[in-house]
C-alpha positions as a printed NumPy array, in Angstrom:
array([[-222.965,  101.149,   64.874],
       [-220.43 ,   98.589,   65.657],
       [-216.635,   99.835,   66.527],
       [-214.986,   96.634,   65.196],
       [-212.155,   97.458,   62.823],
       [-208.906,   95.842,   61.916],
       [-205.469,   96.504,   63.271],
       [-202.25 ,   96.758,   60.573],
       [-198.734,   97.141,   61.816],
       [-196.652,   97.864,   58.974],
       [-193.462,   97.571,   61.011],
       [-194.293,   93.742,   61.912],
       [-195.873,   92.265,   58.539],
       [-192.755,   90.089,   56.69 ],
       [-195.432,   89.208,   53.95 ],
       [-195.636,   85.458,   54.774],
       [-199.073,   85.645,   53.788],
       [-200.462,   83.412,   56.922],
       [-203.237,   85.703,   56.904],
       [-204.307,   84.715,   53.411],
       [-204.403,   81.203,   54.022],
       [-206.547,   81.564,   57.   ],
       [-208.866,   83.643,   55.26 ],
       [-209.415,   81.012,   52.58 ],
       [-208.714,   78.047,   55.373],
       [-211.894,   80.067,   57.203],
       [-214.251,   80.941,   53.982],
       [-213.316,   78.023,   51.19 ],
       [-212.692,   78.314,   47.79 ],
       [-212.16 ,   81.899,   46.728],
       [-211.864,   82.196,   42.422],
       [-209.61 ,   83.978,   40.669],
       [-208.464,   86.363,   43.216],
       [-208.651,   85.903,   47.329],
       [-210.408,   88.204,   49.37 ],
       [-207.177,   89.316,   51.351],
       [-203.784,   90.164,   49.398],
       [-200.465,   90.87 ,   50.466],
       [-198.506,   93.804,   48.587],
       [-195.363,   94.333,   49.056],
       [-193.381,   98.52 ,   48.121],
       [-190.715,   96.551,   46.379],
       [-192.06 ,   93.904,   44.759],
       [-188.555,   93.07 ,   43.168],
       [-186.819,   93.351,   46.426],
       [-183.921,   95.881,   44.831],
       [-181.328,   96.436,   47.164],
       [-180.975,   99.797,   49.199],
       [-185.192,  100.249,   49.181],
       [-187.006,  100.114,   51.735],
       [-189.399,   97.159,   51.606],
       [-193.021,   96.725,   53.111],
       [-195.525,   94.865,   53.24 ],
       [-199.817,   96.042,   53.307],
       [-202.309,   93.246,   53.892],
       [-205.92 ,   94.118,   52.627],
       [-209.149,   93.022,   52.679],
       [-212.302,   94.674,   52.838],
       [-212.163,   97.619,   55.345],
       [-216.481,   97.39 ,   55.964],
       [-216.292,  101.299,   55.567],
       [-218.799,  103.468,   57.317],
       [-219.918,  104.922,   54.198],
       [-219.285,  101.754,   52.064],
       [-219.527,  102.822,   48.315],
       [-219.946,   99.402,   47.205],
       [-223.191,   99.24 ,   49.218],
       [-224.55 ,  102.854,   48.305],
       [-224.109,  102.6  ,   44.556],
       [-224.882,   98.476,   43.913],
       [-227.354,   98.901,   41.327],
       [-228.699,   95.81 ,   42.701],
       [-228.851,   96.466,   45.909],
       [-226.805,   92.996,   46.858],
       [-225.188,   94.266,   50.178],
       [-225.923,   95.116,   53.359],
       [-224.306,   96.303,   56.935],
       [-224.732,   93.792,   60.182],
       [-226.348,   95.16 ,   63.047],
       [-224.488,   93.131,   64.899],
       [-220.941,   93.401,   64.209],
       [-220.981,   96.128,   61.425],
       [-219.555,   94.364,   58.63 ],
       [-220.635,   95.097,   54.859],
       [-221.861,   91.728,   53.971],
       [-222.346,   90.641,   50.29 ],
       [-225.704,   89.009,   48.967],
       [-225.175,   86.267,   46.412],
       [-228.64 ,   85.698,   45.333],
       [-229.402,   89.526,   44.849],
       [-226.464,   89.754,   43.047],
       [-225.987,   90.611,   39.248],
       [-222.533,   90.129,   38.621],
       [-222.196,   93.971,   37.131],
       [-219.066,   93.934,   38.793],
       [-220.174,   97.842,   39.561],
       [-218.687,   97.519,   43.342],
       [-215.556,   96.451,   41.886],
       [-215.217,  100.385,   40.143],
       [-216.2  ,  102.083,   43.231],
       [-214.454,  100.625,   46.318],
       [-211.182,  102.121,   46.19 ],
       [-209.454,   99.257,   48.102],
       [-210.05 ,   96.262,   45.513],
       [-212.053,   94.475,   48.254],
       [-214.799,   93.266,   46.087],
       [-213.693,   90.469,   43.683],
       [-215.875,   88.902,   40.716],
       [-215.817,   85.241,   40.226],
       [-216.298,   84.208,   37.387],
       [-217.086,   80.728,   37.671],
       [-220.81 ,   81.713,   40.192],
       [-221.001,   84.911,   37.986],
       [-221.138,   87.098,   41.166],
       [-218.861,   89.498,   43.525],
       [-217.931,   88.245,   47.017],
       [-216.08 ,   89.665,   49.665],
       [-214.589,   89.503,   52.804],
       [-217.298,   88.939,   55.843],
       [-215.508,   90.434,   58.797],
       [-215.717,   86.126,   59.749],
       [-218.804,   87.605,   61.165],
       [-220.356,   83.992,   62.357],
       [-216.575,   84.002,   64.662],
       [-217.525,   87.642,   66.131],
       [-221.135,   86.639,   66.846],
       [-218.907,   83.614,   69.001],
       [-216.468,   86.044,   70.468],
       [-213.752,   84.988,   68.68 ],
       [-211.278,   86.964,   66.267],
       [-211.379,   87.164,   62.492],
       [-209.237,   84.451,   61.245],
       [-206.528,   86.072,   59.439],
       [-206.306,   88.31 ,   62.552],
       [-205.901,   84.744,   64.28 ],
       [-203.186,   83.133,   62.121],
       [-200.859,   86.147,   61.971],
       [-197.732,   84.969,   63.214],
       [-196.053,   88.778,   63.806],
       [-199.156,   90.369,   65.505],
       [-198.826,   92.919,   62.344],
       [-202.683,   92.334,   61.378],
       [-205.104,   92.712,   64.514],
       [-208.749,   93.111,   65.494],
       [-210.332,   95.595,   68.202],
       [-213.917,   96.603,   69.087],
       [-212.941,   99.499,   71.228],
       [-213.487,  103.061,   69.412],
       [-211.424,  104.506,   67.307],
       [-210.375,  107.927,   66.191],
       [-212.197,  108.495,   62.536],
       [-210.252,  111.382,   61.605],
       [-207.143,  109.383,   62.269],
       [-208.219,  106.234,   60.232],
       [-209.05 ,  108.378,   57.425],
       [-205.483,  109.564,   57.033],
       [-203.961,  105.898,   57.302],
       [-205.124,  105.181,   53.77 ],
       [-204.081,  108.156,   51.022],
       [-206.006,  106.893,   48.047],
       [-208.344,  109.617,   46.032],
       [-211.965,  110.085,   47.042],
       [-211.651,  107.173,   49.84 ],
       [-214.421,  106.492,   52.203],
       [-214.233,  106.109,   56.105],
       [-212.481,  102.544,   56.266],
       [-212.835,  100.355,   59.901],
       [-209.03 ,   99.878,   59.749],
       [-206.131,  101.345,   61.729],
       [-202.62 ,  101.386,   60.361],
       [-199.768,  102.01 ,   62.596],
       [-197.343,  103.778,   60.567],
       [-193.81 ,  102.62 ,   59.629],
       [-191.23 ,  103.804,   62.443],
       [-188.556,  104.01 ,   59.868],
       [-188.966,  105.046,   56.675],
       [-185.551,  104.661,   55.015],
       [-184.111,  100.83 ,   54.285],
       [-180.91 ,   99.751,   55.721],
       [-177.734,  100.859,   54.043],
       [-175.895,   98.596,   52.721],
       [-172.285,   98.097,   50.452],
       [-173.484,   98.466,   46.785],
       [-169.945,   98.446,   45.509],
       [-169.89 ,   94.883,   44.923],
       [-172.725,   95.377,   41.587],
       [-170.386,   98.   ,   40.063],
       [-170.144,   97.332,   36.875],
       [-172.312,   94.575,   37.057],
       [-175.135,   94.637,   34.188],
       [-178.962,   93.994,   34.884],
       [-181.731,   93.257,   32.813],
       [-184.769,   94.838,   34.593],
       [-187.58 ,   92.409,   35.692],
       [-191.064,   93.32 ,   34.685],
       [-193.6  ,   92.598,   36.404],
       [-197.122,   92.349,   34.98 ],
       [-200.005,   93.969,   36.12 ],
       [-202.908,   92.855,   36.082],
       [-205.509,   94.824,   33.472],
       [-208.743,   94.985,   35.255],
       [-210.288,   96.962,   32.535],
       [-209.787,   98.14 ,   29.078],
       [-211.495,   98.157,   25.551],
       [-210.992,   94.712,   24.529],
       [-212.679,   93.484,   27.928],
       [-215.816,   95.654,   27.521],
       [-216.326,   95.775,   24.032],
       [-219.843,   95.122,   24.314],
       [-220.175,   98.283,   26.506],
       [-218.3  ,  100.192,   24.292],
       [-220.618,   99.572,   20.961],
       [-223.586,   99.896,   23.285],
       [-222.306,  103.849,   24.484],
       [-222.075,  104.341,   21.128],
       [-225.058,  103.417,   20.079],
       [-226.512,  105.571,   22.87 ],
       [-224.927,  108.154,   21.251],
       [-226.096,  107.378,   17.885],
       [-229.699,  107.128,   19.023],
       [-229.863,  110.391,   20.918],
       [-228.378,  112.336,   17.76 ],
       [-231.036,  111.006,   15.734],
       [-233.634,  112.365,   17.686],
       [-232.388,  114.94 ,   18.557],
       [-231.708,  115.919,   14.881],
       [-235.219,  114.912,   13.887],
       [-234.493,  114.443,   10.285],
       [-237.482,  113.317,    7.627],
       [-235.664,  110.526,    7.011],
       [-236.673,  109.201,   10.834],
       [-240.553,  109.659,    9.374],
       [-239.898,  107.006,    7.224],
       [-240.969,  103.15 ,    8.512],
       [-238.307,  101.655,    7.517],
       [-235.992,  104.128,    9.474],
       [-238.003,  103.39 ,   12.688],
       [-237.635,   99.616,   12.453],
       [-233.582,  100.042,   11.892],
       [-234.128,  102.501,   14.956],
       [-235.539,   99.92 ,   16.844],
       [-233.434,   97.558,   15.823],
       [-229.934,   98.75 ,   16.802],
       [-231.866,   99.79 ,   20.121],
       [-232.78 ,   95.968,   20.66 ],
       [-229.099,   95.187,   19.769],
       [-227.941,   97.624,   22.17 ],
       [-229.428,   96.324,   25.173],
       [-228.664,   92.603,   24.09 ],
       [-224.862,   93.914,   23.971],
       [-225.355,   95.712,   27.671],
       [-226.707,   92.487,   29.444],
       [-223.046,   90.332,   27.766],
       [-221.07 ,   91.971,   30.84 ],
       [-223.303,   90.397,   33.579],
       [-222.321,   87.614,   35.529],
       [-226.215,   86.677,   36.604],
       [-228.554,   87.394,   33.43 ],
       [-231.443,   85.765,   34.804],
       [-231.405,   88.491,   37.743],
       [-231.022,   91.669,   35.412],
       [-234.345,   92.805,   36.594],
       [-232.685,   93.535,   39.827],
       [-230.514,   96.451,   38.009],
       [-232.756,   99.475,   38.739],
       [-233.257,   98.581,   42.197],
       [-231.156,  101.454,   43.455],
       [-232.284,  104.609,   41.696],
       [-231.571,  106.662,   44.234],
       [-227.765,  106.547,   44.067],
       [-226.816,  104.49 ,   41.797],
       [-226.228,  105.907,   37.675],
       [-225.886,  102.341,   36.446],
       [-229.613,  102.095,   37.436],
       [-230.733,  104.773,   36.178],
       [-229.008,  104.573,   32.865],
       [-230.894,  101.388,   31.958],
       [-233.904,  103.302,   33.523],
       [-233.538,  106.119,   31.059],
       [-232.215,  103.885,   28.027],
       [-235.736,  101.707,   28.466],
       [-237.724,  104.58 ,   28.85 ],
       [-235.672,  106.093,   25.789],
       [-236.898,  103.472,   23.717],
       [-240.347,  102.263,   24.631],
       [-241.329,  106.488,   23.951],
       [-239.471,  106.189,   20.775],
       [-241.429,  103.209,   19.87 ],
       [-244.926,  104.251,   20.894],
       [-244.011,  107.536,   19.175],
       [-243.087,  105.598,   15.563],
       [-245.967,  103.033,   15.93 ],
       [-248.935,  104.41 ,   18.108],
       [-249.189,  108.11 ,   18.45 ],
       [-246.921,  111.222,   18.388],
       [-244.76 ,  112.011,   21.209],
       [-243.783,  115.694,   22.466],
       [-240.254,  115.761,   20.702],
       [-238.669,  117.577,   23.869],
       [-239.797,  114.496,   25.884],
       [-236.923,  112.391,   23.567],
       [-235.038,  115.071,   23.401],
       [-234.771,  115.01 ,   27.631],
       [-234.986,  111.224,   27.826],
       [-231.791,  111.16 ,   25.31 ],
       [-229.918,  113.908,   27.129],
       [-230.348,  112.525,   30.333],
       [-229.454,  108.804,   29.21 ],
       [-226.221,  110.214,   27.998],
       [-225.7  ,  111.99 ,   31.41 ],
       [-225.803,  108.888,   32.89 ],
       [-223.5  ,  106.975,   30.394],
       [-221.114,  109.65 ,   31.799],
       [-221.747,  109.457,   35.23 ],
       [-221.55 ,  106.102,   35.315],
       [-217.49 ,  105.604,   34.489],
       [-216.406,  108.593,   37.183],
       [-215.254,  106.027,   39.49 ],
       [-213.076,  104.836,   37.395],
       [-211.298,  108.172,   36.582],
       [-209.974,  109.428,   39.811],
       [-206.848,  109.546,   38.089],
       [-207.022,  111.483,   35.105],
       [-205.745,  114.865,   34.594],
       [-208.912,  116.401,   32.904],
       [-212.047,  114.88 ,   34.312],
       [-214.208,  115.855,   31.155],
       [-212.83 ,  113.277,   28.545],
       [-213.216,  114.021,   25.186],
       [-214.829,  110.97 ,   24.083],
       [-217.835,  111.528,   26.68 ],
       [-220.851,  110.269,   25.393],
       [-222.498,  113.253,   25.691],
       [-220.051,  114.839,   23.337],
       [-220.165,  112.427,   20.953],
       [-223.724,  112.689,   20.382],
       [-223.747,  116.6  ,   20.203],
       [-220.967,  116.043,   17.369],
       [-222.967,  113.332,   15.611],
       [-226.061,  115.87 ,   16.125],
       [-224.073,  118.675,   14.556],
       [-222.52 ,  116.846,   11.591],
       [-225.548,  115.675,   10.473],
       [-227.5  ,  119.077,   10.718],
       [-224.7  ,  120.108,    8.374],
       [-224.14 ,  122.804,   11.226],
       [-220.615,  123.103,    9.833],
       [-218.871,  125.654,   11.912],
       [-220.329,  124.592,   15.428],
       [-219.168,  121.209,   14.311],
       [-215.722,  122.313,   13.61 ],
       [-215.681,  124.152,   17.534],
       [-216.731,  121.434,   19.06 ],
       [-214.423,  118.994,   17.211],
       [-211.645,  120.948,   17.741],
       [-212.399,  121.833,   21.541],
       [-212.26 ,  117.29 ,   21.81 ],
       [-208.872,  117.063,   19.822],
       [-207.357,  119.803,   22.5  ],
       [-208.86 ,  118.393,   25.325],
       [-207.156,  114.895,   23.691],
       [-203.719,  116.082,   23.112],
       [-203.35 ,  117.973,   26.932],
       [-204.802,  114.31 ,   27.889],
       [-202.271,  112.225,   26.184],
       [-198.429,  115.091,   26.602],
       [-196.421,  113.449,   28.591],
       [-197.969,  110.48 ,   29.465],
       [-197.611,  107.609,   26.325],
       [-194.415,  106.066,   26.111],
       [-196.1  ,  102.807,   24.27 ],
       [-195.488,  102.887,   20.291],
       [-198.957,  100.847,   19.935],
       [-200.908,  104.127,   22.09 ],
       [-198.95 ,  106.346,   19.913],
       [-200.351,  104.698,   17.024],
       [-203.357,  105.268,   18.214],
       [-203.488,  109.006,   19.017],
       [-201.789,  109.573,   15.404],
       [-204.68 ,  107.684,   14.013],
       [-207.231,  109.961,   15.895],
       [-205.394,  113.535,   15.459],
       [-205.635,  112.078,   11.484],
       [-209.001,  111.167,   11.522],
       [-210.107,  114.688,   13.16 ],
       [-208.716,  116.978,   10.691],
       [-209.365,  114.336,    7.427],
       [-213.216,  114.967,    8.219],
       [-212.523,  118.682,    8.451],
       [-210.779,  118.663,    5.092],
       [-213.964,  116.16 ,    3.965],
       [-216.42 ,  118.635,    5.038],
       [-215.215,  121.284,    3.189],
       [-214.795,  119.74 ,    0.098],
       [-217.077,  117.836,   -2.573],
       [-215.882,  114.664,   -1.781],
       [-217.618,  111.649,   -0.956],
       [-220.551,  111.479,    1.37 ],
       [-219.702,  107.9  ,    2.683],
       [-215.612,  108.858,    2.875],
       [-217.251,  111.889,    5.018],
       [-219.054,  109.396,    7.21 ],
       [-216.263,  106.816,    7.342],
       [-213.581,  109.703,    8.191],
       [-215.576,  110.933,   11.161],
       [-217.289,  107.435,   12.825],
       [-213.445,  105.931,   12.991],
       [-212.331,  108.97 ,   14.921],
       [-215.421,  108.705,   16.929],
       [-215.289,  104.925,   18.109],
       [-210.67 ,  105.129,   18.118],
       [-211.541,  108.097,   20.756],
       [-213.997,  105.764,   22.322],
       [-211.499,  102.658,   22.779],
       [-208.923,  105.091,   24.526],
       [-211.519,  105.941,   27.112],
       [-212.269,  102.583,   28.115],
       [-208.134,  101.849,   27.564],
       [-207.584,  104.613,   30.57 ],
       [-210.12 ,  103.535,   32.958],
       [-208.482,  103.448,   36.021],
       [-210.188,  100.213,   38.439],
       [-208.643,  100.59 ,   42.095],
       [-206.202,   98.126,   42.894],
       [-204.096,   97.43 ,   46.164],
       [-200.659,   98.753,   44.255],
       [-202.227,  102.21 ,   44.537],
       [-202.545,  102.375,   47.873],
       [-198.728,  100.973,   48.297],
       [-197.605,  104.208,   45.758],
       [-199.549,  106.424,   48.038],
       [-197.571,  106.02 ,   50.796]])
């Protein structure tokens, strides 16, 4: 495999961003975001802080993620020069890569409905030339080099969780304190803080169609894996069916590339975004041949549900390399056991179970919420959980039951797509 790798000097960038504008200069057009970014450790420049500067881009990584797990299979590695090179017309617009590349390198845009990424300038290596931001960097801070470097050493230059091994160097900074300076002067002076807004690369609102279809995953599986009488009924197996249908019409809304959603279980050999729409059509063309045609083993549902809620799961892991429990109480797979239990009228295992989510909630949420609008939230799901338990035990309404429990089950379900965590270059900067 090719050596090439990039060369960062800390101690030289002064942010100017040259390297950006050659990158775009070089490649064209590049919507919303480019593919290199300057970030800066104090963004506000606050006096008496050290301030630094980290220019990213893809880092072609020797175990690229983004090319392992592409459900689509849209990248691939030169044999040439080594860079991770993106595939337009393969691509889905999933925006999977995006989740698993801890370095932001991968960016969607929106207006082609595909991912695209930096190319190493690949056609300028193949001509013995430099990559162009290398090129245009005024300071020498950002450099290129095809002689070998030390892996181990590489791998410590970046501190984010679960990285892989990226082809850059970064010299570190030779002085880690900023220059002291006379503050006496702001005594007494009065400042209102700037914020400065981050960008939300993922939350509820943005993936509400995912978010109804998990849940109707979860919906689906408990009803076949409860097995009630009422599923033997015709007109029970076409509302089956039906919310099925509507789940995978809500599943394709997120995709960039429609047309190409056949390409999505290309990669069932490492990636669970393939094999969850693997298992979920499998799921229902055996539920439908087992309503319509002829009986089906029910442990063969029973696995195909199971494992399509595995993957539900697996699926969003990237995106949690920062929470404190890493079993989130609004996994799909729990919500379908609880849905499973309260219907079965299994009363006590219901109440475990419940109660074993609300704890792992609360230790999720001490010390972490200082937003009114979360706490709202959390108040309206701690409420909802023990309303159903005072439901269930009482002979109160059926439907107040049902209400009571499904609004705990989907507010649970908005705070887990809320606290996805999508990599971004300001985590690398807090790393350091």
């Amino acid at each position: 495999m090719s050596t090439n790798h990039f060369i960062f000097d800390k101690n030289k960038c002064v942010g100017c961003e040259a390297c950006v504008v050659a990158c775009v200069t070089e490649n064209g057009f590049q919507s919303p975001d480019q593919w290199r970014s300057i970030t800066s450790s104090n963004q506000l420049k606050v006096a008496g802080l050290p301030l630094f500067h980290l220019s990213m881009a893809c880092n072609h990584c020797e175990d690229a993620p983004c090319m392992k797990y592409c459900p689509a299979m849209a990248f691939k590695r030169s044999n040439k020069t080594g860079a991770v090179l993106h595939i337009e017309n393969h691509c889905i617009g999933c925006k999977y890569c995006t989740w698993q590349c801890p370095y932001d390198a991968p960016k969607f845009n929106p207006v082609k409905g595909t991912v695209e990424k930096c190319t190493f300038c690949e056609s300028r290596l193949l001509e013995g030339q430099k990559p162009a931001c290398t090129s245009l960097c005024p300071t020498g801070a950002l450099n290129y080099s095809s002689d070998p470097i030390n892996k181990g050493i590489v791998q410590d230059d970046l501190k984010v969780s679960k990285y892989p091994k990226p082809s850059i160097k970064i010299k570190d900074l030779q002085k880690q304190e900023g220059p002291k300076m006379d503050l006496s002067l702001f005594e007494g002076e009065e400042f209102e803080p700037l914020e400065i807004q981050s960008e939300v690369r993922s939350n509820a609102l943005k993936e509400w169609p995912l978010l109804v279809f998990t849940l109707i995953v979860a919906l689906l599986t408990a009803l076949q894996l409860f097995k009630s009488a009422f599923m033997d009924h015709r007109f029970a197996n076409e509302i089956f069916i039906g919310i099925g249908f509507i789940g995978a019409v809500l599943s394709t809304l997120h995709l960039g590339r429609k047309e190409r959603m056949w390409r999505s279980i290309l990669n069932l050999r490492y990636s669970w975004l393939s094999r969850e729409i693997l298992f979920f059509g499998l799921f229902m063309a055996v539920s439908l041949v087992h309503f319509y045609l002829f009986d089906i083993q029910h442990w063969i549902l029973v696995c195909l549900g199971t494992l399509l809620c595995l993957s539900v799961d697996m699926l969003y892991q990237p995106a949690q390399w920062k929470w404190k429990a890493k079993i989130h109480s609004a996994q799909i797979t729990l919500i379908a056991l609880s849905i499973t239990l309260f219907l079965s009228e299994q009363a006590l295992f219901f109440v475990i179970l419940m109660g074993i989510r609300l704890l792992l909630f609360v230790y999720r949420k001490v010390g972490v919420i200082a937003d009114k609008k979360k706490w709202l939230l959390i108040v309206f799901r701690i409420a909802s959980v023990f309303a159903t338990f005072g439901l269930l035990f009482q002979d109160q309404s059926l439907w107040l039951l049902v209400v009571s429990f499904a609004l705990g089950e989907i507010l649970d379900r908005i705070d887990f797509y809320n606290e996805l965590n999508v990599p971004k270059p300001r985590v690398l900067i807090k790393a350091y």
